[in-house]
C-alpha atoms as a printed R data frame, in Angstrom:
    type eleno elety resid chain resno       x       y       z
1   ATOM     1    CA   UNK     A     1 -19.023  17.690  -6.639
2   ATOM     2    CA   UNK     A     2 -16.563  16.967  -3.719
3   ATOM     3    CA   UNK     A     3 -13.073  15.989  -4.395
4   ATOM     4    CA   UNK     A     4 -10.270  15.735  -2.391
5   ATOM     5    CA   UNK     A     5  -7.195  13.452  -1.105
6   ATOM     6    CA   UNK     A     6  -7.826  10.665   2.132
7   ATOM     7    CA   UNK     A     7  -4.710   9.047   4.135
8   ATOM     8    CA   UNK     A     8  -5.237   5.570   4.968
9   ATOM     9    CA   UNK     A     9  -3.102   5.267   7.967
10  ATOM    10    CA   UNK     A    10  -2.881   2.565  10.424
11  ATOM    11    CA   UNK     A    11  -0.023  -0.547  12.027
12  ATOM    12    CA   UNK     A    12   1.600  -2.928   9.375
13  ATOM    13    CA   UNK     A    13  -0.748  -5.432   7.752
14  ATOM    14    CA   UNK     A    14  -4.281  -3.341   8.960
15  ATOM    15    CA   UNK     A    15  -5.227  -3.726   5.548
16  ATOM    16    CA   UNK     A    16  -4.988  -0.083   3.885
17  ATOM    17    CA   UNK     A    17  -3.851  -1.908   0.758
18  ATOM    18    CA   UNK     A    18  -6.631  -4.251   0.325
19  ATOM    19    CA   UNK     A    19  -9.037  -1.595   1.424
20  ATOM    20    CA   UNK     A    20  -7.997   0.616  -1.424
21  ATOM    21    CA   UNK     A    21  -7.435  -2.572  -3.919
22  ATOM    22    CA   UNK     A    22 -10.898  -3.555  -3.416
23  ATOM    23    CA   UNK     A    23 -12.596  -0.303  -3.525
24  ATOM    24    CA   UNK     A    24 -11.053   0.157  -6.780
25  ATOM    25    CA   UNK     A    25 -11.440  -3.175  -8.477
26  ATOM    26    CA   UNK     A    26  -7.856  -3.419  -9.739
27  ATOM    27    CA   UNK     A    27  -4.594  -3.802  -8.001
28  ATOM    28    CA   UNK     A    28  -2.611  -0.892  -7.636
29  ATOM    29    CA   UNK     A    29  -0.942  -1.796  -4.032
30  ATOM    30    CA   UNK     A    30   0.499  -4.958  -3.451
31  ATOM    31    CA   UNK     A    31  -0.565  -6.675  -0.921
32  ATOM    32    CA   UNK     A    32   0.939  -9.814   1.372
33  ATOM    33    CA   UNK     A    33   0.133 -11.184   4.480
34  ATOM    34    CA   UNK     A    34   3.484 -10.295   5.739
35  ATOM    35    CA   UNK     A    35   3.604  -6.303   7.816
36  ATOM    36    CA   UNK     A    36   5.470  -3.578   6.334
37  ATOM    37    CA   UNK     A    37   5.235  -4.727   2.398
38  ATOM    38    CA   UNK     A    38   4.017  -0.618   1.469
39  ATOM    39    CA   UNK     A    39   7.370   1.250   1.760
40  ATOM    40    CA   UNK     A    40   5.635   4.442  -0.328
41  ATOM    41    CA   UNK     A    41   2.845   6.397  -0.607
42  ATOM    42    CA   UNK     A    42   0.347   5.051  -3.191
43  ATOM    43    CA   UNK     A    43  -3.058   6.582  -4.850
44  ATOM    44    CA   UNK     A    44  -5.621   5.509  -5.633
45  ATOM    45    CA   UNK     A    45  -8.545   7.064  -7.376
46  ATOM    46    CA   UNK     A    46 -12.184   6.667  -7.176
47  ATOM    47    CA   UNK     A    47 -14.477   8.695  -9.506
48  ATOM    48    CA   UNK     A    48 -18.416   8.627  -9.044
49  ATOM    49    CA   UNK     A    49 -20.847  11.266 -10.513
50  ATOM    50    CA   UNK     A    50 -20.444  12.536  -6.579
51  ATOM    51    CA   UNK     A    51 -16.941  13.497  -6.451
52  ATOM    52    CA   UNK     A    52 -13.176  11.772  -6.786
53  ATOM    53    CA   UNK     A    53 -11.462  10.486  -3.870
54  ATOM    54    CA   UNK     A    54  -7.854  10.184  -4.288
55  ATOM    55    CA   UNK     A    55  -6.850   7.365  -1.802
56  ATOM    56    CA   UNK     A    56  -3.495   7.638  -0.265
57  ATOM    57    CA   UNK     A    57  -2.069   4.086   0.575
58  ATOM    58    CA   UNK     A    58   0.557   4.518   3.317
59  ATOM    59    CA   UNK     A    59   3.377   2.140   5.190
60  ATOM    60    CA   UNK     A    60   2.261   0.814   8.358
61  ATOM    61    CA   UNK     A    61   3.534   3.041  11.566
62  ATOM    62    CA   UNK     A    62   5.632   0.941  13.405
63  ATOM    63    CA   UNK     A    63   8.697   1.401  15.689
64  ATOM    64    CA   UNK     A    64  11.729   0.029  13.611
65  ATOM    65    CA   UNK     A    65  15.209   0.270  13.606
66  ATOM    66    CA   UNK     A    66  17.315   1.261  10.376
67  ATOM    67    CA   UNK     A    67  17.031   3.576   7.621
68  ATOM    68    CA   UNK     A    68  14.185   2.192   5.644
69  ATOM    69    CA   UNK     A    69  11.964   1.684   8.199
70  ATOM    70    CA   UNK     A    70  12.576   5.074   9.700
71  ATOM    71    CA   UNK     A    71  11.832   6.413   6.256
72  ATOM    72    CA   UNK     A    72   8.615   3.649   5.786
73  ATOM    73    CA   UNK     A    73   7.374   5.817   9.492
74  ATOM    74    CA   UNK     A    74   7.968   9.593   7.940
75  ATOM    75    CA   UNK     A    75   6.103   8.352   4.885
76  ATOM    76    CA   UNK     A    76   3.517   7.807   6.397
77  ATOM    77    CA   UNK     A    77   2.878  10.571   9.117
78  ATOM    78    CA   UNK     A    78   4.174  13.065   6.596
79  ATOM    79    CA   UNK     A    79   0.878  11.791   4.890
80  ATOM    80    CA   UNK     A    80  -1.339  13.098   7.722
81  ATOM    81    CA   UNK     A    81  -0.860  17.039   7.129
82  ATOM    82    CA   UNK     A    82  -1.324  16.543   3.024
83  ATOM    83    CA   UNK     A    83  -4.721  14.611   2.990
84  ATOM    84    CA   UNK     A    84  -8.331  16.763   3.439
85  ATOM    85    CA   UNK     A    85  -9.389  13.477   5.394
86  ATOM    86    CA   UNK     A    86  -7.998  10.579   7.991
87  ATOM    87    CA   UNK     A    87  -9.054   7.512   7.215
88  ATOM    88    CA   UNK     A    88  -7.301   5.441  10.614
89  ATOM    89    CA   UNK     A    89  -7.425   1.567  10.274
90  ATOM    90    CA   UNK     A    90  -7.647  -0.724  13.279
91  ATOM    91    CA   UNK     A    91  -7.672  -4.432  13.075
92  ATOM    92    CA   UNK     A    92 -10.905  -5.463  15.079
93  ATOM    93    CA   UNK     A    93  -9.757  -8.672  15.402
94  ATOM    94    CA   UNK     A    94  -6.847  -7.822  17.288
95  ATOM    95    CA   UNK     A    95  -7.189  -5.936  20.745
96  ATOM    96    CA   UNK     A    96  -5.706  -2.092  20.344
97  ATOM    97    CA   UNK     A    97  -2.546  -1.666  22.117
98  ATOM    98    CA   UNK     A    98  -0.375   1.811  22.743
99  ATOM    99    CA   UNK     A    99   0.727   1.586  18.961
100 ATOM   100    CA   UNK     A   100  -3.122   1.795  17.609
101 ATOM   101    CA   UNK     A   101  -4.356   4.763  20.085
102 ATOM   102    CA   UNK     A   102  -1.031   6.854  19.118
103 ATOM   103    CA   UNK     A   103  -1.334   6.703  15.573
104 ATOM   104    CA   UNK     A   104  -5.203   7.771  16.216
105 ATOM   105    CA   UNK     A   105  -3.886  10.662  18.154
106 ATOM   106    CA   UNK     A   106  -1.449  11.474  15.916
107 ATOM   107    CA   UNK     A   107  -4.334  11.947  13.543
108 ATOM   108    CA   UNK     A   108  -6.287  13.770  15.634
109 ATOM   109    CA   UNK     A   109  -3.692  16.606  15.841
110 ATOM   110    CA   UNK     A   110  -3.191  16.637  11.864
111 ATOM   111    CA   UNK     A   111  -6.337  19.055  12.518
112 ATOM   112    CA   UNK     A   112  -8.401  16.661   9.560
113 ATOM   113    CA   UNK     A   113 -11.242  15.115  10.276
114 ATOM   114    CA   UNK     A   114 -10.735  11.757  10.996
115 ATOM   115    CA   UNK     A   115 -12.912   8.617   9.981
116 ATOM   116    CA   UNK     A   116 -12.213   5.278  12.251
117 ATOM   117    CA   UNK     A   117 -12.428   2.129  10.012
118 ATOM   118    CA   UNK     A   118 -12.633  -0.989  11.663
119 ATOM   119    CA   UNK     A   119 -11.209  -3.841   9.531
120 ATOM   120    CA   UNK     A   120 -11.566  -7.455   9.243
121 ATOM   121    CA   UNK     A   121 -14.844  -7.771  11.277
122 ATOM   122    CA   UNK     A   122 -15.476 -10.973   9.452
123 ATOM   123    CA   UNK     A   123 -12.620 -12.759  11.799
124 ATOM   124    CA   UNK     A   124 -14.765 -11.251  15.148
125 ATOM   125    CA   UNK     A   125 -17.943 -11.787  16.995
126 ATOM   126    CA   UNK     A   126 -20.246  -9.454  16.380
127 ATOM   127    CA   UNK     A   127 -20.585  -8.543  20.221
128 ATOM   128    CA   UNK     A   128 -17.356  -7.690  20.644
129 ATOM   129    CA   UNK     A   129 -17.739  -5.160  18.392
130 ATOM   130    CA   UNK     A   130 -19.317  -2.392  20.782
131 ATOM   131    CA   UNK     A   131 -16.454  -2.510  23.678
132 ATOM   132    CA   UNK     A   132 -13.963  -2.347  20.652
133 ATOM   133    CA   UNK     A   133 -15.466   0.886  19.641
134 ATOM   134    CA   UNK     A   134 -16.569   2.463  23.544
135 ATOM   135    CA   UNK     A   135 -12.502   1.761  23.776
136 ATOM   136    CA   UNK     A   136 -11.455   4.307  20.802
137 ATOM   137    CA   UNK     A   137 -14.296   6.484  21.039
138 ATOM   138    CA   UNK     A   138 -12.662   7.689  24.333
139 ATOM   139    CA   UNK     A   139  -9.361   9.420  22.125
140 ATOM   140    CA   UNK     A   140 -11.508  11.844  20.023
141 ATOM   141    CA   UNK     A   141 -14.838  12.744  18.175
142 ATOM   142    CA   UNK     A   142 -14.629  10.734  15.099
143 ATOM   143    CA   UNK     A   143 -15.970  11.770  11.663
144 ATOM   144    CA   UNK     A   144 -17.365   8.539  11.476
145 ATOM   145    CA   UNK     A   145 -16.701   4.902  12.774
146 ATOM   146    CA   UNK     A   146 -17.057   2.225  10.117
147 ATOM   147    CA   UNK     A   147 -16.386  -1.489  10.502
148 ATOM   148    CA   UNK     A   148 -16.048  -3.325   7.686
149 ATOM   149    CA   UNK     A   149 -14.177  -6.045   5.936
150 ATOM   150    CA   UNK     A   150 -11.641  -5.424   3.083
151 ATOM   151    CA   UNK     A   151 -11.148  -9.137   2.142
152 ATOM   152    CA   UNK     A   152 -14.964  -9.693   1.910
153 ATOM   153    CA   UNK     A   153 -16.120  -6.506   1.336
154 ATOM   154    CA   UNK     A   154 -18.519  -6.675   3.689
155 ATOM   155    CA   UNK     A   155 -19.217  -2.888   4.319
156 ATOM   156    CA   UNK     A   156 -17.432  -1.241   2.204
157 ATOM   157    CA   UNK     A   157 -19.869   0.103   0.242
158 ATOM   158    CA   UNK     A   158 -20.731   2.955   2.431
159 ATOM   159    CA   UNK     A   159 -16.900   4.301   3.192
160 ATOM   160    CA   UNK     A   160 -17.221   6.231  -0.119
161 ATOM   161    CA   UNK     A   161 -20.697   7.886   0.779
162 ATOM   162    CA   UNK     A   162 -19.029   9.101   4.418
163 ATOM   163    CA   UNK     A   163 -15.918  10.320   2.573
164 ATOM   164    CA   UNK     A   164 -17.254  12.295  -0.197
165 ATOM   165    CA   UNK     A   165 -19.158  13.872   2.468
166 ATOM   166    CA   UNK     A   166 -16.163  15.279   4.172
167 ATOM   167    CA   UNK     A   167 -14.310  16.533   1.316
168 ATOM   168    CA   UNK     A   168 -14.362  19.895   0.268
169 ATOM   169    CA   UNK     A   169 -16.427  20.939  -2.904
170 ATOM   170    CA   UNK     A   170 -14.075  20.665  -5.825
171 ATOM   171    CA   UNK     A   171 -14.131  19.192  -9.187
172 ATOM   172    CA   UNK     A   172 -12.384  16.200 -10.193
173 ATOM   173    CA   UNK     A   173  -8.224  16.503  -9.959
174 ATOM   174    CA   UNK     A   174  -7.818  13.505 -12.223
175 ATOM   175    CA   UNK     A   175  -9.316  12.347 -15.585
176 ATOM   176    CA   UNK     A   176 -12.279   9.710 -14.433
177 ATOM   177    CA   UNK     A   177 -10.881   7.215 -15.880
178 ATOM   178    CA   UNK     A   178  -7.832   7.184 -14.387
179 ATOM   179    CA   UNK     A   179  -7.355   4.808 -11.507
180 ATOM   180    CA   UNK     A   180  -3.597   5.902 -10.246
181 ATOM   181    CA   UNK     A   181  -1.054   8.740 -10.204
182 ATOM   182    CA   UNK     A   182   1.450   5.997  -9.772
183 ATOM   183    CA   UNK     A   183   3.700   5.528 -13.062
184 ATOM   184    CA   UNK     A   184   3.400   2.150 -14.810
185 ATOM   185    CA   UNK     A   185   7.158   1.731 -14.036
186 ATOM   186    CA   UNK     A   186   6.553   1.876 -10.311
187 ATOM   187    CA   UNK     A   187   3.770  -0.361 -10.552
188 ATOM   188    CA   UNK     A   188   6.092  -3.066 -12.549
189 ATOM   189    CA   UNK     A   189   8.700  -3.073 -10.008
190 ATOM   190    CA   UNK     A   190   5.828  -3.227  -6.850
191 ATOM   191    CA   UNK     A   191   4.029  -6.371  -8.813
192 ATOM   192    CA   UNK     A   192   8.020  -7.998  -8.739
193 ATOM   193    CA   UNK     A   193   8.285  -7.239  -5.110
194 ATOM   194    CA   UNK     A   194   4.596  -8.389  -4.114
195 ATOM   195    CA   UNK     A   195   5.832 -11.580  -5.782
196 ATOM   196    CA   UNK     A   196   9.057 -11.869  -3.718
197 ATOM   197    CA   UNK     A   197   6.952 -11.399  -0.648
198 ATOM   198    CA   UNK     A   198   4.845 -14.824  -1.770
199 ATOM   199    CA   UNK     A   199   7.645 -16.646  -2.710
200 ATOM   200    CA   UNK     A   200  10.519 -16.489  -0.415
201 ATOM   201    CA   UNK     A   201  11.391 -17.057   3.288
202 ATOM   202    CA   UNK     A   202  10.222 -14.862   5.731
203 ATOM   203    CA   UNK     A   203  13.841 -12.519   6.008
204 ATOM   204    CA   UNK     A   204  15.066 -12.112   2.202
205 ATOM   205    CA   UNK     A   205  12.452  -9.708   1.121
206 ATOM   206    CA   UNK     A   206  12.566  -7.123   3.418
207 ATOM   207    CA   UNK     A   207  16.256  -7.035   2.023
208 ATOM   208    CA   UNK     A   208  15.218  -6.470  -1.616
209 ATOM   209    CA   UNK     A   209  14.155  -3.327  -3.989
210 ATOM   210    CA   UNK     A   210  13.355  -3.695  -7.357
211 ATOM   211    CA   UNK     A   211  14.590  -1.225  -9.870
212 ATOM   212    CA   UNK     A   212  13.233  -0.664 -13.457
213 ATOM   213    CA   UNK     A   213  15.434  -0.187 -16.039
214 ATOM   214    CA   UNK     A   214  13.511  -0.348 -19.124
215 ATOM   215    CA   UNK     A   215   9.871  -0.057 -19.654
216 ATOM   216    CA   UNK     A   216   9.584   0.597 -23.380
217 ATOM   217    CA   UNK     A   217   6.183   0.623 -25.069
218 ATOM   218    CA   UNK     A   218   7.543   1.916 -28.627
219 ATOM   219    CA   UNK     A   219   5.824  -1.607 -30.001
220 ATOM   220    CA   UNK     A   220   2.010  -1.380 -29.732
221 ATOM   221    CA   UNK     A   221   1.893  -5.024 -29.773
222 ATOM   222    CA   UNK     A   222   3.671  -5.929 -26.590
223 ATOM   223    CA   UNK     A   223   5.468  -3.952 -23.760
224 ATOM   224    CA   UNK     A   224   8.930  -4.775 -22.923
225 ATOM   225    CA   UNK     A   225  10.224  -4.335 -19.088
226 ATOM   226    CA   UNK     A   226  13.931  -4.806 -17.769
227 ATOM   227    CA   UNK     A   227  14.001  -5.077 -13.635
228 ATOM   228    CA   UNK     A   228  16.623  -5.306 -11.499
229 ATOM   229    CA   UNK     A   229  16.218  -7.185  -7.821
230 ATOM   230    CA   UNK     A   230  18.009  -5.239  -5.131
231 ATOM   231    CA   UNK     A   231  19.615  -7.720  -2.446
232 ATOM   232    CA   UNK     A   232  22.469  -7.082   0.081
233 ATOM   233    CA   UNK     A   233  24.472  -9.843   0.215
234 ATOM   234    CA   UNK     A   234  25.434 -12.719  -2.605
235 ATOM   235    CA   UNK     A   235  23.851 -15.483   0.044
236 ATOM   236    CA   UNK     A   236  20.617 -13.599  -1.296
237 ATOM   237    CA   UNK     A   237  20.986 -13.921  -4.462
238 ATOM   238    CA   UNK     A   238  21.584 -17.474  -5.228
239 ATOM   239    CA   UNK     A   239  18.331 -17.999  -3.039
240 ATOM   240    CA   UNK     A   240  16.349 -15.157  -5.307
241 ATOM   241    CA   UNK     A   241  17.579 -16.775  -8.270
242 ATOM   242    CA   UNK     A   242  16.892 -20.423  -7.270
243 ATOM   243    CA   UNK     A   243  18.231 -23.695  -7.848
244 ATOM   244    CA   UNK     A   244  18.876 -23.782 -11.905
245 ATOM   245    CA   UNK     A   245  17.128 -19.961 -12.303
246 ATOM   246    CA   UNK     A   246  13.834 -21.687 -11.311
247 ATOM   247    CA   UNK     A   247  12.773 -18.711  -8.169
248 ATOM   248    CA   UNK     A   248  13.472 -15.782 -10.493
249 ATOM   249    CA   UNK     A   249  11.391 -17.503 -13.358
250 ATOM   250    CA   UNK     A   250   8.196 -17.953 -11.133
251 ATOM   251    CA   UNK     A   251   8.766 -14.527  -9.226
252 ATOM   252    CA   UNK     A   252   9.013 -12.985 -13.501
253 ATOM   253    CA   UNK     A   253   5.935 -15.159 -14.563
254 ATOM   254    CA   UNK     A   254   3.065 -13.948 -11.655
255 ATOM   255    CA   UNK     A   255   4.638 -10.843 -12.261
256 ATOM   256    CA   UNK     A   256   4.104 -10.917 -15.877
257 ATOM   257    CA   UNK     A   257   0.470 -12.030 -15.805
258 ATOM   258    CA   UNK     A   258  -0.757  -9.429 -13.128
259 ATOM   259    CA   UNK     A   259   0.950  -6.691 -15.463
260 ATOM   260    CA   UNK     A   260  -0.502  -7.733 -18.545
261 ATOM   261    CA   UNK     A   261  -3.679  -7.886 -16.417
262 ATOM   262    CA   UNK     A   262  -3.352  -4.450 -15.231
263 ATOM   263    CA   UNK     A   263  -2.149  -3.026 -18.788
264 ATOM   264    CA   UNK     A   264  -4.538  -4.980 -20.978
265 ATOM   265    CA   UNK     A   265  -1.706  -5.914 -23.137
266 ATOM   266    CA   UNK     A   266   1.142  -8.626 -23.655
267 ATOM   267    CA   UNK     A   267   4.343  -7.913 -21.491
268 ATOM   268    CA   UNK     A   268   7.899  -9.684 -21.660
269 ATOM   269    CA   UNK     A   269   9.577  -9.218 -18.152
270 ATOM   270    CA   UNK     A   270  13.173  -9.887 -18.139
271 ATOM   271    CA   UNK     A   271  14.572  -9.712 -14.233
272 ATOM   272    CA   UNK     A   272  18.105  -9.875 -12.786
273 ATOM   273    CA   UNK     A   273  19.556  -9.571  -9.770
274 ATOM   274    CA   UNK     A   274  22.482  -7.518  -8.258
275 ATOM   275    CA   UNK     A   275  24.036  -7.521  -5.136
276 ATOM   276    CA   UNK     A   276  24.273  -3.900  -3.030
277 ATOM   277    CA   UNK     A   277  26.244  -4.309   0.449
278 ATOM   278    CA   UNK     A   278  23.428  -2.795   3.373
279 ATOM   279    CA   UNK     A   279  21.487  -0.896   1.272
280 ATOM   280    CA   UNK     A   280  18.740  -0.779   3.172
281 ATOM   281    CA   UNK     A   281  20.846   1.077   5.961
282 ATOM   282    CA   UNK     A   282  22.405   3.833   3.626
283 ATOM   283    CA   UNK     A   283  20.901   6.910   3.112
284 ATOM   284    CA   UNK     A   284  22.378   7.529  -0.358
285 ATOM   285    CA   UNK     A   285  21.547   4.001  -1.483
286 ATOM   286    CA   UNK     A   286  17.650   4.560  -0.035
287 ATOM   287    CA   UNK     A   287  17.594   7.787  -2.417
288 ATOM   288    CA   UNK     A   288  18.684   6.115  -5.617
289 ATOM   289    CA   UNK     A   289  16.248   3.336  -5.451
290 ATOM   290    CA   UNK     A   290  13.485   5.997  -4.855
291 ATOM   291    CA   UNK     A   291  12.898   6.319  -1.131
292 ATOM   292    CA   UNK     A   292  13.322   9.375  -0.414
């Protein structure tokens, strides 16, 4: 058997998240169409009769200012030198720039083999597929070069084959059945955020973290869950809570449902939210709400 850890590395909103939601068949990283929504590193973890690949779900590498996003960047290089295998993601439907062939280089010299994935072919020509690849074939010798679309999942079916391959012989490092290393907790207060990313405007959640404070499954009937929303300035918060409580209460319901999807059991959510003056700029606050 061959087991072993990948790094799926790439810009904000390649598609590393819906790559590894859709190889798995379950959500275990949120996803949006909005860049930089993965702020850790997330597993994943695929079990065959050939092996386990432990997915590693990074943020997107990206040049940003402030604290979070310079922690969102060390995430995910860090990433690169505890993997067996580089998994890089390039949009194809989006001409490389400087950002694309430096991450690719960066993987290079993480000494790993590294496998070029091609995403969302099913927005391109077909044709315009070989200069694509002639272009990043120049900035190494690749493992493997796989287009392929996430969102379909046209293609797919063959990254795990080329993978496997690559890793080192070792048995399973997780129970088969298991599908994360994640903790449920972290998972609750991801599904929250996912769902602040779908309903609010464009700046408000990049200003929000979502802190569990209760997660208690001593009733075998139904799981209870206590969140707290993270925002930095009162402004915020009226517009997370919504006119008459009526944004919080659809943000707590889709959350709700995908957990009780996820869980296979009845959930009740309760969410508030509490204002924390530029959190997302201090290094002490980043710590306590678990980046670090």
């Amino acid at each position: 058997m061959h087991s072993g850890y990948v790094a799926l590395v790439g810009r904000p909103n390649v598609g590393k998240s819906t790559l590894m939601n859709a190889l798995l068949g379950e959500k275990i990283s949120i996803v949006s169409s909005r860049p930089q929504t993965t702020r850790n590193r997330i597993s994943g973890i695929l079990s065959s009769e050939q092996g386990q690949i432990v997915f590693v779900d990074t943020p997107g590498i990206h040049a940003g200012r402030g604290e979070l996003n310079k922690y969102m960047v060390e995430v995910a290089l860090r990433s690169l030198g505890d993997v067996d295998v580089v998994a890089v993601l390039v949009d194809a439907a989006r001409t490389p720039g400087a950002a694309d062939e430096e991450i690719i280089t960066r993987a290079f010299a993480s000494g790993r083999p590294v496998v070029l994935i091609l995403n969302k072919v099913d927005a391109i020509d077909k044709a315009a597929l070989l200069p694509l690849i002639d272009r990043l074939r120049s900035l190494g010798e690749y493992a493997d070069i796989l287009p392929l679309s996430a969102l379909t999942g046209d293609g797919i079916e063959r990254l795990p084959e080329v993978l496997l391959r690559l890793l080192p012989e070792h048995p399973p490092f997780f129970p088969t059945d298991q599908l994360t290393e994640v903790p449920e907790r972290f998972i609750a207060a991801e599904l929250i955020r996912e769902k602040l990313f779908e309903l609010l405007r464009e700046e408000i959640p990049y200003s929000t973290a979502v802190e569990i404070e209760k997660f208690d499954e001593s009733d075998p009937t139904i799981i209870r869950v206590a969140a707290i929303v993270i925002v930095e300035r009162d402004s915020q918060k009226g517009i997370v809570i919504g006119k008459g409580g009526k944004m919080l209460k659809e943000v707590g319901t889709r959350a709700r449902l995908d957990l009780e999807k996820l869980l296979a059991t009845r959930v009740f959510l309760e969410i508030f939210v509490k204002v924390v003056p530029h959190w997302t700029r201090n290094a002490s606050d980043l710590k306590r709400f678990g980046y670090e």
